[in-house]
C-alpha positions as CSV (number, residue, x, y, z in Angstrom):
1,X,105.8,115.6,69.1
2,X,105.6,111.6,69.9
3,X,102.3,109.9,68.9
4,X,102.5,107.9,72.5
5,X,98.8,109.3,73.4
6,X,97.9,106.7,76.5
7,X,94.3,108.7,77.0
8,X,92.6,107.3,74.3
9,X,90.9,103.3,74.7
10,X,92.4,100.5,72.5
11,X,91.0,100.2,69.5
12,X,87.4,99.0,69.6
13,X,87.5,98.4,73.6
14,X,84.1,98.1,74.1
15,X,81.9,95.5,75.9
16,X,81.6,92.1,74.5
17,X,83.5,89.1,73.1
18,X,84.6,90.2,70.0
19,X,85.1,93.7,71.0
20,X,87.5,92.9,74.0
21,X,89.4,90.4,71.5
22,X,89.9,93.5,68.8
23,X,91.2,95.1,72.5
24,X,93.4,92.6,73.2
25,X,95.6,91.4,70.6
26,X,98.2,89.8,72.6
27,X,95.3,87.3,73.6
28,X,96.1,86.2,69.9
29,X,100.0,85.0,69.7
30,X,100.2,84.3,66.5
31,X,98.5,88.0,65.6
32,X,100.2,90.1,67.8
33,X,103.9,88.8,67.5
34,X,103.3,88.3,64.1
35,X,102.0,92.0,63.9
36,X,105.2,93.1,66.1
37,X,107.3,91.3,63.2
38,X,105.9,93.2,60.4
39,X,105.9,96.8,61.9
40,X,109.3,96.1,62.4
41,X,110.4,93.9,59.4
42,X,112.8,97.1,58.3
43,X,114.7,98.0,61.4
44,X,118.2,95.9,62.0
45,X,117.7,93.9,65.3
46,X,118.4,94.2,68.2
47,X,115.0,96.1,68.1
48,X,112.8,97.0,71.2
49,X,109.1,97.5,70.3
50,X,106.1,99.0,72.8
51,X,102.8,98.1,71.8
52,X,100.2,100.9,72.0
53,X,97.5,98.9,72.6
54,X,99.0,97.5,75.3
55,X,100.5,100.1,77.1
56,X,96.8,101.9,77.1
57,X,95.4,98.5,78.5
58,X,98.0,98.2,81.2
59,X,97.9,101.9,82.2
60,X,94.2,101.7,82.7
61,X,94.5,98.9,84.6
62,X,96.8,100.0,86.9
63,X,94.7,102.8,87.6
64,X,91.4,100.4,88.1
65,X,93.0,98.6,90.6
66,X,94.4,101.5,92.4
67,X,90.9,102.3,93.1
68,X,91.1,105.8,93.6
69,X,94.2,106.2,95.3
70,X,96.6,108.7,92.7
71,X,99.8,106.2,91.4
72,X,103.4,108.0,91.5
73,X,105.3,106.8,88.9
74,X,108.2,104.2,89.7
75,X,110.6,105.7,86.6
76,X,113.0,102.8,87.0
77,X,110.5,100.3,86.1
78,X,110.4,102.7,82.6
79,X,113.2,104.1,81.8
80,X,112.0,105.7,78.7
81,X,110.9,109.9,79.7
82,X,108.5,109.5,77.0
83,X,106.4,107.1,78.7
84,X,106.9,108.7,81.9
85,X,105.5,112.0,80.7
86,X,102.9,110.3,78.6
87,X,101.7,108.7,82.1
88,X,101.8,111.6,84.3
89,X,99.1,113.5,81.6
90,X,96.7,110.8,82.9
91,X,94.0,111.2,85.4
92,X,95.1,108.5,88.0
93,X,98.7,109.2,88.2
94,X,100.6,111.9,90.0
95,X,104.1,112.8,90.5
96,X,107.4,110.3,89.9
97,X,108.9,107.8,92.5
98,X,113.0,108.5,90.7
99,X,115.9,105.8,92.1
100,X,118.8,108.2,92.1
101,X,118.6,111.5,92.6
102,X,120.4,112.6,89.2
103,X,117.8,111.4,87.0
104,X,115.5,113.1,89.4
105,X,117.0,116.5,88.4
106,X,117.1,115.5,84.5
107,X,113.3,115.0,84.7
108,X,112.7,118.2,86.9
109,X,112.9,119.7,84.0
110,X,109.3,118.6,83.0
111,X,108.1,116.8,86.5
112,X,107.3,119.1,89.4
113,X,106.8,116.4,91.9
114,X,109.8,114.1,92.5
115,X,110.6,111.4,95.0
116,X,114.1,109.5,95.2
117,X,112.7,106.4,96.2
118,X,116.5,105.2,98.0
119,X,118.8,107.5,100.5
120,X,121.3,109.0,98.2
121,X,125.6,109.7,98.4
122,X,125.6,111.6,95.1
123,X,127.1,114.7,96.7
124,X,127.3,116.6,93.7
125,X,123.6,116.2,92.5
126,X,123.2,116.7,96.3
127,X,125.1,120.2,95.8
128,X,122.8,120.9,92.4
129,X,119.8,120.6,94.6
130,X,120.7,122.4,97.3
131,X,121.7,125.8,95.5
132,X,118.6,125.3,93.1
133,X,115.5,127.1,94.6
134,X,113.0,125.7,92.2
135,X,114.7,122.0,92.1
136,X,114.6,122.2,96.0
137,X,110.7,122.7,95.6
138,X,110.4,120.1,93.6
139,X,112.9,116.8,94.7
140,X,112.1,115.2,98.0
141,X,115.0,112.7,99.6
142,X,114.6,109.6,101.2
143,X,116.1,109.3,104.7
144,X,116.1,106.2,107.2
145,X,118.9,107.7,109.5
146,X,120.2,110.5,110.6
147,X,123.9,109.9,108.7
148,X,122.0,110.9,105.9
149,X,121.0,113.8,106.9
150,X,124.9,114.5,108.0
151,X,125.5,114.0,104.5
152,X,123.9,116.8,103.1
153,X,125.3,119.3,105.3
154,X,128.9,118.1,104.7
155,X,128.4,119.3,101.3
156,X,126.9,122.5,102.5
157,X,125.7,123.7,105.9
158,X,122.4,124.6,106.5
159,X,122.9,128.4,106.3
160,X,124.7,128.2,103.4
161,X,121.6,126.2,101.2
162,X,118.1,125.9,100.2
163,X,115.9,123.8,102.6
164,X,115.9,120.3,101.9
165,X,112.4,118.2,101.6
166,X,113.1,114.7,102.9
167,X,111.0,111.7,103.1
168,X,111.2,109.4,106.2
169,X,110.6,105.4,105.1
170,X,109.4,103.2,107.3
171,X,110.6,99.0,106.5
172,X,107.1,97.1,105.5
173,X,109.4,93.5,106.2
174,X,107.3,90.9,108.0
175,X,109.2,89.7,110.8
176,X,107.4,86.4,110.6
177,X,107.5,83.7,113.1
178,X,109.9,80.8,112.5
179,X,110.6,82.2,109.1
180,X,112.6,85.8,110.0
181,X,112.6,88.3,107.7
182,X,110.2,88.1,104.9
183,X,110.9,90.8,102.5
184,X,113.4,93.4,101.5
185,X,116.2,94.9,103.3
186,X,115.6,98.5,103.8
187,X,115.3,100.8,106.1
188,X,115.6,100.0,109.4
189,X,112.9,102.1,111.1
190,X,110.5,99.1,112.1
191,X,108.3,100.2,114.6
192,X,106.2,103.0,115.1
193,X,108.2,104.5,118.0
194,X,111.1,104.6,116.1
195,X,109.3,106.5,113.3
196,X,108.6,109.1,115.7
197,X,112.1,109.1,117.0
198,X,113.1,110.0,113.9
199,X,110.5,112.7,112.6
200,X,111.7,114.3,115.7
201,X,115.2,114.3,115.0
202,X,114.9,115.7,111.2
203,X,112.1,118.0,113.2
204,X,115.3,119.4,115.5
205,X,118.0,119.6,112.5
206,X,118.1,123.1,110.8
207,X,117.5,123.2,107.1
208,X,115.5,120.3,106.8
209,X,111.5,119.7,106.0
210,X,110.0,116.4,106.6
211,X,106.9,116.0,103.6
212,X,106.6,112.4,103.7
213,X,106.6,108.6,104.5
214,X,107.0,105.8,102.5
215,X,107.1,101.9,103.0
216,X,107.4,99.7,100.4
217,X,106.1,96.3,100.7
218,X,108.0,94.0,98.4
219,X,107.2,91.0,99.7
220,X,103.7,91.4,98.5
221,X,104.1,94.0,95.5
222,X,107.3,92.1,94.7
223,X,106.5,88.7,95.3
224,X,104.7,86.3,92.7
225,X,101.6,84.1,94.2
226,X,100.8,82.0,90.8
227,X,104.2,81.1,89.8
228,X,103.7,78.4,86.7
229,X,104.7,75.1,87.2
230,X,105.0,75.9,90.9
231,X,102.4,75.4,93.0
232,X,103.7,75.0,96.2
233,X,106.0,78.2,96.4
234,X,102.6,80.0,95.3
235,X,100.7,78.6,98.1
236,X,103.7,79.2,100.5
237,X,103.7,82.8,99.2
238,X,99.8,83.2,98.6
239,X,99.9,82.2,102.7
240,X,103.0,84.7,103.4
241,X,101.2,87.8,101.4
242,X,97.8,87.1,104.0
243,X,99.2,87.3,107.0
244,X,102.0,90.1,106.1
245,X,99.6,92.2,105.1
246,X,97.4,92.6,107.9
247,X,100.4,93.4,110.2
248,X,101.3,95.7,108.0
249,X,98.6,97.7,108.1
250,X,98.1,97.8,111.4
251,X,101.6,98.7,112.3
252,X,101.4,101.2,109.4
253,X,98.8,103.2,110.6
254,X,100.2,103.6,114.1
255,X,103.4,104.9,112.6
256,X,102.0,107.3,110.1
257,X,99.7,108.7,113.0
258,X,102.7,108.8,115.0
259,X,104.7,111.0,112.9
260,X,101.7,113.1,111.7
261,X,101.3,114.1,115.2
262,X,104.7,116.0,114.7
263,X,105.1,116.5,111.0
264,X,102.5,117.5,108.5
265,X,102.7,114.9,106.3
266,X,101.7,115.9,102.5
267,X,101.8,112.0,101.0
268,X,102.1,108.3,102.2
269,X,103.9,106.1,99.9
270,X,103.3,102.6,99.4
271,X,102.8,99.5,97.7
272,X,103.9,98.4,93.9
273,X,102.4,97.2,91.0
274,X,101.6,93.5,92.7
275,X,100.1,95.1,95.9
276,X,97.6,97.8,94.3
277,X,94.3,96.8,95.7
278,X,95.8,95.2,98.9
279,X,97.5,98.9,99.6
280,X,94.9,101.3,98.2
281,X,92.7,99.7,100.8
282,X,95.0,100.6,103.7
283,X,93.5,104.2,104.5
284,X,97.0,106.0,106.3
285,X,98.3,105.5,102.1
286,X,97.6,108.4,100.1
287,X,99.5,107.3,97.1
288,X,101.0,104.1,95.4
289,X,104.2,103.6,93.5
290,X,104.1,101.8,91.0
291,X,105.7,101.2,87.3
292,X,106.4,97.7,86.3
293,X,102.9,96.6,85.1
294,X,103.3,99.5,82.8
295,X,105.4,98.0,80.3
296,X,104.8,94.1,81.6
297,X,107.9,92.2,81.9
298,X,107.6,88.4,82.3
299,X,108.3,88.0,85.9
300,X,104.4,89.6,86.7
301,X,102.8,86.8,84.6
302,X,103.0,84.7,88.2
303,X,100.3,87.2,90.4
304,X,96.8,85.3,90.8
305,X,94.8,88.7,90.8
306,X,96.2,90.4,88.1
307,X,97.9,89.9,84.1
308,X,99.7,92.2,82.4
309,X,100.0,92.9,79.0
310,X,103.2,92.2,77.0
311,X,103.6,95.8,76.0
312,X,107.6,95.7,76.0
313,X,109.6,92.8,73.8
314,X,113.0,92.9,71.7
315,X,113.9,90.9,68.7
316,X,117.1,89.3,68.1
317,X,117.7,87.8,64.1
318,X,119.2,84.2,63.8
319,X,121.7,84.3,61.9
320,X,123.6,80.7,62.1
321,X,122.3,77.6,62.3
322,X,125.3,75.1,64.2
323,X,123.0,71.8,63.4
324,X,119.3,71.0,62.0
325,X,117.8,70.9,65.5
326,X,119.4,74.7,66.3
327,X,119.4,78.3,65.4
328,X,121.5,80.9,66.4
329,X,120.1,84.5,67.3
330,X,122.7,87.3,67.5
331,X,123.0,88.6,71.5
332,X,120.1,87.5,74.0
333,X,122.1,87.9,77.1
334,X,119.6,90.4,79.0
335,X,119.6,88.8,82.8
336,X,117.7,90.4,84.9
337,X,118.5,91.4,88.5
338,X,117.7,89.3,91.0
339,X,118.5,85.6,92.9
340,X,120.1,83.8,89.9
341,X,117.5,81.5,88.7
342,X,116.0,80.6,85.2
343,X,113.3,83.2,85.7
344,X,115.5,86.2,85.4
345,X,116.3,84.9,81.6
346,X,114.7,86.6,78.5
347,X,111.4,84.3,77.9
348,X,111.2,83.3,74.2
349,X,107.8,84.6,73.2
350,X,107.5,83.8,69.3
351,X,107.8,81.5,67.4
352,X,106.4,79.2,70.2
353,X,108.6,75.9,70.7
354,X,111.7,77.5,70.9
355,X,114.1,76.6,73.9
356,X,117.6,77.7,75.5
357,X,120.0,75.4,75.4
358,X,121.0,74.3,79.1
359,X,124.6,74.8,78.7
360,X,124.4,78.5,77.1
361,X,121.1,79.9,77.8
362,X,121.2,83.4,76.8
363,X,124.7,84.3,75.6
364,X,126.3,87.6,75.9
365,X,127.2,87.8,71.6
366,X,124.9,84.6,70.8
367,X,122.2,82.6,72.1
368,X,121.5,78.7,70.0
369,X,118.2,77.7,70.5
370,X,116.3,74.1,69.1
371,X,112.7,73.4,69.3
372,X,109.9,72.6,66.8
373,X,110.1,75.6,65.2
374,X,113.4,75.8,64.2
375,X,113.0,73.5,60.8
376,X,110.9,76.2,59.6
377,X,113.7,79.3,60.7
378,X,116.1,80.2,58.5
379,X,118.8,83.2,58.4
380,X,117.4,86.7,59.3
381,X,114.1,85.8,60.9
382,X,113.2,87.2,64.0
383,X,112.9,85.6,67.2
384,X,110.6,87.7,70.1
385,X,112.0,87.8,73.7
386,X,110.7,89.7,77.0
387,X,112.8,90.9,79.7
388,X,112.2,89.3,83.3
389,X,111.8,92.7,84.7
390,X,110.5,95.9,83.2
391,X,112.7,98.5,83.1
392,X,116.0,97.2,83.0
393,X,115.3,96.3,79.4
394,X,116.1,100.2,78.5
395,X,119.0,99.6,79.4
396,X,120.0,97.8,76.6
397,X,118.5,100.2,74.0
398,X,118.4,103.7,72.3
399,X,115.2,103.5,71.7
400,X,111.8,101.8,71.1
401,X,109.7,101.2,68.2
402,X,106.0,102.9,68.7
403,X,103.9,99.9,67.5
404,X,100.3,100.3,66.6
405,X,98.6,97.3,64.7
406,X,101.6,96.3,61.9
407,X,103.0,100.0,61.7
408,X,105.6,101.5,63.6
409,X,104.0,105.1,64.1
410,X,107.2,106.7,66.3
411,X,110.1,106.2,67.7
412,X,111.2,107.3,71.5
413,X,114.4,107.2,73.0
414,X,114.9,105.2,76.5
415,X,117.5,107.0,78.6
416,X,120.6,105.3,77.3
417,X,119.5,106.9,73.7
418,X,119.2,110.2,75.7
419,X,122.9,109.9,77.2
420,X,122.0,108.9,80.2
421,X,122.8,105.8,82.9
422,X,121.9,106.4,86.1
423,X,122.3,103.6,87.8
């Protein structure tokens, strides 16, 4: 049984200064990496360490700016099944947004309520699902056109399977003036008529159920308004966000009471961890996906109305020193996805001071770095890193240490150390 118990408050969380600072470690640099070094002192880099504390902090705080509205759980912001379960025994959270619909039938096997968040190819999950009464019941697919519903009857006919739930998304983009298209490239059901045009067609096809809508607004949820050392690109994007968002909810609604009039709808999907309160304000949303500010990668340190805590870091040892000014950690080479741009490197969290070298950066088998705090490094310390984005750093690991205070209390396997790459 894991000991990742997210119910219970962070130690001493409580009102008050020195309460909320015995709540908050990571407030304290030198404490909590420091603390993250100890727990971990005896496991052979590279290691991956979750913070208790900090995941409790973060999932309550997703949940108190939801405001009321249930969150479905992005899984590939997590990656790790522990987590995801430990989550969906919250009050606050419901169900799993999945991004392929393979993992979605590995987790059926615990999770009754599944949405693949992206139109899928995988013909032979597609057959799984399709002769699988109680994974039928449980997986819902996400359309946008009616190839995809062609798709799943080229792999069997309608007669010849279970009834497939599908969920129709609807693209959140604001087409802006001047500017174009602000936001991701999705679907490309835009306006509400076309929503309708759709439902009506999945409506007319045999063997199909429509259960759901989704939009995803990325351009608010995805895009950071407080970027540091930027101030212009966060006003340009603090300005973008205000005036998306308002079109988008009105054009929203229209198109969620455009396809309820044919369908009956049993969820509305939207938002993300940087568009919580914006989107749980929008009254056609039922529920919010959402999974990144879980764990807290660096990226969401730029939002102006919200701050994650650093629950998710790896360590990397030096082990070479090349000249006095420089130390040489083993690996480092996590980029994140994404424009290629400094910000989708590792951030060097502890010792403080320490820098990439603009030649290298973060190397694939080594990373040199210089900086104050290098005279004081020598072979085998540990150097603290966290990944751009959230997620992606499971990717690179078995498993993560369960850290609570200096201790590692448990140990739980991301999906890699379960066997498994979806995507």
């Amino acid at each position: 049984m894991s000991a990742l118990d997210l119910a219970r408050p962070a130690t001493g969380a409580r009102t008050g200064i020195l309460e909320r600072a015995a709540a908050e470690p990571w407030r304290d640099p030198a404490a909590y990496w420091g603390g993250m070094t100890r727990a971990t002192a005896d496991l052979d880099a590279p290691v991956g360490a979750l913070h208790l504390g900090a995941l409790r902090h973060n999932a309550a705080d997703l949940v108190r700016r939801a405001n009321g509205t249930p969150i479905r759980v992005a899984s590939k912001s997590i990656r790790v099944r522990g987590v995801i379960e430990a989550l969906l025994a919250l009050p606050g959270y419901r169900g799993v947004l999945a991004y392929t619909l393979a993992e979605a039938i590995w987790l059926a096997d615990t999770v009754d309520d599944l949405v693949v968040g992206y139109p899928t190819a995988e013909r032979g999950s597609i057959r799984r699902l399709a002769t699988d009464t109680a994974l039928a019941s449980r997986i819902t697919l996400m359309i946008d056109s009616p190839d995809q519903l062609d798709l799943v009857d080229s792999v069997l006919p309608p007669e010849r399977r279970e009834e497939i739930r599908v969920c129709l998304e609807l693209d959140a983009s604001w087409k802006a003036p001047v500017l174009g298209h602000l936001g991701v490239r999705r679907s490309p059901v835009h306006q509400p008529e076309q929503a309708a045009a759709l439902a009506e067609y999945v409506l007319a096809r045999p063997g199909f159920r429509l259960v759901g809508m989704m939009s995803y607004e990325a351009q608010i949820a995805g895009v950071v308004n407080r970027p540091a050392g930027r101030p212009v690109e966060g006003a340009v994007n603090r300005w973008m966000q205000g005036r998306s968002m308002p079109e988008l909810l009105e054009r929203r609604a229209s198109a969620v009471a455009a396809v309820r009039r044919i369908a009956d709808l049993e969820f509305v999907n939207g938002g993300g961890t940087g568009s919580l309160e914006a989107t749980s304000a929008d009254p056609s949303v039922t529920e919010i996906g959402a999974g990144s500010g879980i764990l807290g990668g660096h990226l969401f340190d730029g939002y102006a109305h919200f701050t994650p805590a650093p629950a998710a870091a790896f360590a990397l040892d030096v082990v070479r020193s090349p000249g006095p000014e420089y130390r040489t950690v083993l690996g480092g080479g996590w980029i994140a996805s994404g424009p290629p741009q400094p910000d989708r490197l590792p951030r060097i969290v502890w010792p403080e001071g320490l820098h990439y070298q603009p030649r290298e950066a973060a190397g694939e088998v080594q990373t040199p770095l210089s900086g104050a705090a290098v005279t004081r490094m020598r072979a085998g310390d540990r150097v603290w890193f966290r990944h751009t984005k959230s997620g992606e750093l499971a990717e690179h690991l078995n498993a993560f240490a369960l850290v609570d205070g200096d201790r590692v209390i448990d140990e739980i396997p991301t999906y890699r150390g379960e066997g498994k790459a979806f995507l």
